[in-house]
Backbone bond lengths (Angstrom), bond angles and torsions (degrees), N, CA, C in turn:
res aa  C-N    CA-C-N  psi(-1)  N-CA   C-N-CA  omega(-1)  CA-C   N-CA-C  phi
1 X - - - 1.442 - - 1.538 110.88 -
2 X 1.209 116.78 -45.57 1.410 128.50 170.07 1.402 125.82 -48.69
3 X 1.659 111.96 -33.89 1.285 141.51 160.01 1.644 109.92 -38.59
4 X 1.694 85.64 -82.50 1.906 92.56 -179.06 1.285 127.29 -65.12
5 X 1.510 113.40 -12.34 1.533 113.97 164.01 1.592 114.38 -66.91
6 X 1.398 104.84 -36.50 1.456 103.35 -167.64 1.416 111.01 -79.07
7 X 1.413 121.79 -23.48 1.360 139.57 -179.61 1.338 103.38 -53.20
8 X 2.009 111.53 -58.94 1.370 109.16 176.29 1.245 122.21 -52.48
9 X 1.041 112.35 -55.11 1.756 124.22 179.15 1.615 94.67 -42.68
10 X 1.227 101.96 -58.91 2.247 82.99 -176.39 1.075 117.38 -64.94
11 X 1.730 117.65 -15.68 1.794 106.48 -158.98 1.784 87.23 -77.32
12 X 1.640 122.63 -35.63 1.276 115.32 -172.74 1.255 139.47 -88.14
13 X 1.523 94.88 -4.04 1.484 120.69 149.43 1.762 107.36 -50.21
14 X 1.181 101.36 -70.32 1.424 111.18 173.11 1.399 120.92 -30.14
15 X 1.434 102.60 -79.54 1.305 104.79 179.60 1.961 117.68 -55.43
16 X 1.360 98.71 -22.18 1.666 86.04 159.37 1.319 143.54 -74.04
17 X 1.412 92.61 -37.25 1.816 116.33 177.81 1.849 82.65 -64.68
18 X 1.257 163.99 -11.98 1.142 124.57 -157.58 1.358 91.04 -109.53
19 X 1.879 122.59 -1.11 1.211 108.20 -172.24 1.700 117.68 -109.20
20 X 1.502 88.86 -14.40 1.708 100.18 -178.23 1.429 106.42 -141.70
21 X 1.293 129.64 -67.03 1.483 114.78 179.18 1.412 112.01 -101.53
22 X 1.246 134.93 127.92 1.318 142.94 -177.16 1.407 126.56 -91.06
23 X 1.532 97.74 -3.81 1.561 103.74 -174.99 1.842 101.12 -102.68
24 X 1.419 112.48 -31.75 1.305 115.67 163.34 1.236 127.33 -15.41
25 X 1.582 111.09 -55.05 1.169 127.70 179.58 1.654 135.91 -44.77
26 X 1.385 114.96 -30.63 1.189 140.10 158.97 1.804 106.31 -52.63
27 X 1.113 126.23 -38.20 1.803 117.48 165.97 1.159 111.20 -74.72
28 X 1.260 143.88 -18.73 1.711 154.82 145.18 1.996 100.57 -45.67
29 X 1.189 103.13 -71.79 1.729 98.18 -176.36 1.362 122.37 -29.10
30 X 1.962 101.95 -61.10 1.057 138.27 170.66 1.394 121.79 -32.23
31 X 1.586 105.37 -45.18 1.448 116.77 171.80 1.476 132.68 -87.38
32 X 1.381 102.99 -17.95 1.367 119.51 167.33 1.671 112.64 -102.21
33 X 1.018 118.81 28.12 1.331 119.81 -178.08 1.576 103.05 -134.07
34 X 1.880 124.90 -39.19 1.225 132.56 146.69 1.425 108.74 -36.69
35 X 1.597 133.44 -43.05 1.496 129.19 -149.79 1.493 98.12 -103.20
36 X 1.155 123.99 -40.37 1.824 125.53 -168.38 1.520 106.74 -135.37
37 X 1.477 107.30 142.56 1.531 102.45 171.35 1.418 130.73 -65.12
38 X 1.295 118.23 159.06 1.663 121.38 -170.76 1.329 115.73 -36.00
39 X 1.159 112.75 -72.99 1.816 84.35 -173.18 1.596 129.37 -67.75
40 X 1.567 107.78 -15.24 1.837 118.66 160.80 1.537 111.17 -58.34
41 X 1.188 114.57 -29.81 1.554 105.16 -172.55 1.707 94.21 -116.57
42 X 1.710 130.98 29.25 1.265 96.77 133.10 1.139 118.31 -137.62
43 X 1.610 105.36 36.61 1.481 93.66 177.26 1.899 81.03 -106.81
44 X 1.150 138.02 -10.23 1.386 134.85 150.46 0.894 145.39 -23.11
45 X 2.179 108.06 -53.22 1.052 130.66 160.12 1.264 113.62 -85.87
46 X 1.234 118.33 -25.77 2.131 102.96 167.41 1.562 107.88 -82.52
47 X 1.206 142.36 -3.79 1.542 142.39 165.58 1.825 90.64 -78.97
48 X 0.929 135.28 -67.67 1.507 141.42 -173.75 1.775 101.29 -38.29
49 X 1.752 95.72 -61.11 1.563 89.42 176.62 1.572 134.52 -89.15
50 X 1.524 113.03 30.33 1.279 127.00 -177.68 1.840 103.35 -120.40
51 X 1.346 102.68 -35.90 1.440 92.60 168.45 1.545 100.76 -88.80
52 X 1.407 161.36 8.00 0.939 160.92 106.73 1.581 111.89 -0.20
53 X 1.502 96.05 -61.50 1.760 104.59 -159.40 1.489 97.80 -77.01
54 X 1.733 114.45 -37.76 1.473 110.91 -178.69 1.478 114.97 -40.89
55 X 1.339 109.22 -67.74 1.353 152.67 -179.23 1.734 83.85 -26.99
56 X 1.272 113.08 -86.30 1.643 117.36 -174.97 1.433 126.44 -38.98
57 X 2.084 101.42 -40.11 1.692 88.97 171.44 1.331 118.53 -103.28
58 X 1.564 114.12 10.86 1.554 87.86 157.30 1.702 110.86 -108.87
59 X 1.169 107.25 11.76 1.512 103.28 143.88 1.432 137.88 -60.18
60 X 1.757 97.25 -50.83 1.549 119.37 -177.11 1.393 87.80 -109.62
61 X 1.121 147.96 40.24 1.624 128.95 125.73 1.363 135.86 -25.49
62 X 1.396 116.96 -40.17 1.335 105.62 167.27 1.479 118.42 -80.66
63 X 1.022 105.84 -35.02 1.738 106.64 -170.06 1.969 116.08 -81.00
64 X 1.809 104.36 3.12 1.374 110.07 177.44 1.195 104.66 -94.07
65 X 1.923 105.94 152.53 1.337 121.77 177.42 1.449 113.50 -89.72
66 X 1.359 105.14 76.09 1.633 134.32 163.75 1.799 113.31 -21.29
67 X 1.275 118.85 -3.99 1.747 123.05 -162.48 1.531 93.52 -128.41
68 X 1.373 114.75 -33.82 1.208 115.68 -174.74 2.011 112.62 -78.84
69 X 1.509 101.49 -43.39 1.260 109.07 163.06 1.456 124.70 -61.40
70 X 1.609 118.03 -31.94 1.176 98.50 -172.01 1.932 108.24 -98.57
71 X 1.697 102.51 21.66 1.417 108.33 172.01 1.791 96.56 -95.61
72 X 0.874 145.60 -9.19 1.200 137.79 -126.35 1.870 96.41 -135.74
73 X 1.412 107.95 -41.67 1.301 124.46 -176.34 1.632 110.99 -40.59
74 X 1.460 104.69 -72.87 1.318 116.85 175.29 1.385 137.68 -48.70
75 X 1.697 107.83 7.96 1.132 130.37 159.93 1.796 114.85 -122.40
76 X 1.187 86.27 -19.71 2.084 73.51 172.82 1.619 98.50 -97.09
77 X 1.332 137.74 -20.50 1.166 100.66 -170.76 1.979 110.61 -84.77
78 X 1.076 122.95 -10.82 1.515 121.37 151.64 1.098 107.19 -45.71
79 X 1.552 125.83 -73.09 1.678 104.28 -167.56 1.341 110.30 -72.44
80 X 1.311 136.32 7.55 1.522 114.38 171.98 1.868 95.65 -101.89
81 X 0.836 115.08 -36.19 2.139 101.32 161.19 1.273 112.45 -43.60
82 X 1.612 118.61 -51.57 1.550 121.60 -163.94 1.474 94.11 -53.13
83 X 1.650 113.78 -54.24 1.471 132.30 -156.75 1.090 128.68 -60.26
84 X 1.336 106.32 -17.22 1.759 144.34 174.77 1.466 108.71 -86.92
């Protein structure tokens, strides 16, 4: 139980460091790297920071450059298969 509390506390660490301090983020690693082994705690923190990014553009859906993303796609979704 102590586990998944602390997990939250880093995932929102996270999601803060991405909005104001960016170096923050490193006590999030720290904590998910104390709780699960290396590759459990980073494919943890890139699931944390991918629903992060969701989260942002269908927030800011209207205000994204929709032409620019869909030039860009066809090269990130290869490296996120490879990454998987």
């Amino acid at each position: 139980m102590v586990e998944i509390a602390l997990m939250v506390v880093a995932a929102l660490i996270i999601g803060y460091s991405k909005t104001a301090l960016g170096g923050l983020a490193v006590i999030s690693v720290a904590i998910f790297a104390t709780i699960m082994p290396a590759k459990e705690s980073t494919a943890a923190i890139l699931a944390v920071l991918m629903v992060g990014d969701l989260v942002a553009c269908w927030h800011y859906r209207r205000d994204a450059d929709w032409c620019l993303i869909r030039r860009l796609l066809p090269a990130v979704l290869p490296g996120l298969v490879l990454g998987t």
